[in-house]
C-alpha positions, 0 to 999 in steps of 0.5 A: 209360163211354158218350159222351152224344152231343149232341141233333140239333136238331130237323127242320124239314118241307118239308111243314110249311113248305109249310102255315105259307105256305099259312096265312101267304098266307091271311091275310095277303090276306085282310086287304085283302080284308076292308076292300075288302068292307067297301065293300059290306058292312056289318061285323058281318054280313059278319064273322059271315056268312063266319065260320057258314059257314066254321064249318060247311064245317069241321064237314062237314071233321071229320066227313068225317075221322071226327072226332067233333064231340061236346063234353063237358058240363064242357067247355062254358064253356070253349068259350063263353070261348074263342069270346068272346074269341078268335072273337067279340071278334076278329071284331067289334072287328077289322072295325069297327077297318078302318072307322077304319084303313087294313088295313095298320095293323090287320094290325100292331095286331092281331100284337101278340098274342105280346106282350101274351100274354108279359104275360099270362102272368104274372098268368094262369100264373105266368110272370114277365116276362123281360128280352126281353119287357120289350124286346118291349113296348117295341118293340110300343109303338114300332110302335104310336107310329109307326102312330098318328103319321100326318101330324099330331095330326088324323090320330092323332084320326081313327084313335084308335077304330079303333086302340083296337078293333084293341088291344081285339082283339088283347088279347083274343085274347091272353087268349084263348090264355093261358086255353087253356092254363090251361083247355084244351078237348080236342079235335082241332083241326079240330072245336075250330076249327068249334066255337069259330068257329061259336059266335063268329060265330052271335050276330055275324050275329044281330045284324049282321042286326037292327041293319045294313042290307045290300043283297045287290044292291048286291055287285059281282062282285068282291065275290063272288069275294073273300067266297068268298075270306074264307069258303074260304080264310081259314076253312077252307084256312088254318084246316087249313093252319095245324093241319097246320104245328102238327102238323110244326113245333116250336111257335116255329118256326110262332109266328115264321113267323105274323109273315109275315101282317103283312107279306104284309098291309102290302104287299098293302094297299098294292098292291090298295088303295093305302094308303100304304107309305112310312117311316111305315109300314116303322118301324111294320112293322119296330117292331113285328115285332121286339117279337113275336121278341122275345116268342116268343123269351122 
């Protein structure tokens, strides 16, 4: 008769820890940094411009990996899908949603994704609600309630459009990710990335060029340095970062570790750009992070 010995948990990397920050500090700034451009840049084109670039540094990334960049026929509409929620949706509601809201604000609305995801699930896969996740949705509402609080009714007017795209993107984007598990696209992660990001964007800046007007003049130096920042790191090194952490880390453990975006977000807003950062703003924070434990955690 043999022992069954007890199952080791499971390693956690060094190295994949290392990537999960990499990706959590990416972009977790570049959420002040794209209301800051925002100032000089009209959204729709500084989003889908930065977003076709950063799609094709990616494509040259995979081909120079010896990843094939070829997508098979059947697996076309299910790319065009995820493109549209998780990438064009993201990208268009969640920068008209700064022009309304401090990036502090927006950064918590939009992780709320893992809750309404867990709510997702169950009419998309079958997945019943638990207990915890009734919780999470009670916590992400709470946050959402502080953030919309302010200082007073006219404030929660003012912010009503950009709270209600940042919620439209975000649950967007959790759809998005619960169709990819119902209709996954097979590919390795860096050319699924191109593929999807370099779709989202293309018909963002078509028609960010058609309807805006943008004066490339009027960019400051600044300006310069922080789109190579939006294109560079967010797109590409946080993008990879991010399928490295994957590729290391148990699933859970990388979705938690994701939650240090909000806060990295928060707290450099306040600092870089001066939005505030008082109880208001720490209950939001605190609310809300807690409804996504939750949630991953269910």
């Amino acid at each position: 008769m043999t022992e069954s010995k007890p199952t080791a948990p499971a390693r956690i990397a060094p190295a994949g820890l290392m990537f999960l920050a990499i990706t959590s500090v990416g972009w977790g700034f570049n959420w002040p940094v794209t209301k800051y451009l925002l100032s000089e840049l009209p959204p729709l084109t500084l989003r889908g411009s930065t977003g076709v670039i950063g799609a094709a540094l990616l494509a040259v990334l995979a081909l120079a990996r010896s990843q094939s960049l070829k997508v098979e026929r059947h697996l076309w509409p299910r790319l065009m899908l995820s493109a549209l929620l998780n990438v064009t949706g993201w990208m268009v509601l969640m920068g008209l949603a700064l022009l309304w809201l401090p990036a502090s604000e927006a950064a918590l609305i939009a992780y709320t994704m893992p809750v309404w995801a867990s709510l997702l699930a169950w009419p998309v896969l079958g997945e019943r609600p638990t207990v915890l996740r009734t919780v999470a949705l009670v916590m992400a509402f709470a946050g959402l309630a502080a953030i919309m609080g302010g200082s007073g009714i006219s404030a929660t007017t003012e912010k009503l459009p950009g709270i209600v795209m940042a919620l439209g993107g975000a649950f967007g984007f959790a759809l998005g990710t619960v169709l990819a598990k119902k209709l996954p696209v097979p590919l390795p992660p860096i050319p699924a990335a191109a593929w999807q990001i370099g779709l989202g964007c293309f018909p963002i800046v078509i028609i960010g060029l058609a309807v805006e007007t943008t004066h490339i003049d009027d960019v400051t130096q600044l300006g310069w340095w922080l789109l190579i920042y939006s294109t560079v790191i967010q797109f590409c090194i946080a993008y990879v970062s991010w399928f490295a952490a994957l590729a290391r880390l148990p699933a859970s453990v990388a979705a938690i570790g994701t939650m240090a975006v909000p806060v990295i977000g928060v707290v450099a807003s306040a600092i870089a750009l001066g939005e505030p950062l008082g109880p208001i703003q720490i209950a939001a924070l605190v609310f809300t992070l807690a409804g996504v434990v939750l949630a991953t955690r269910s």
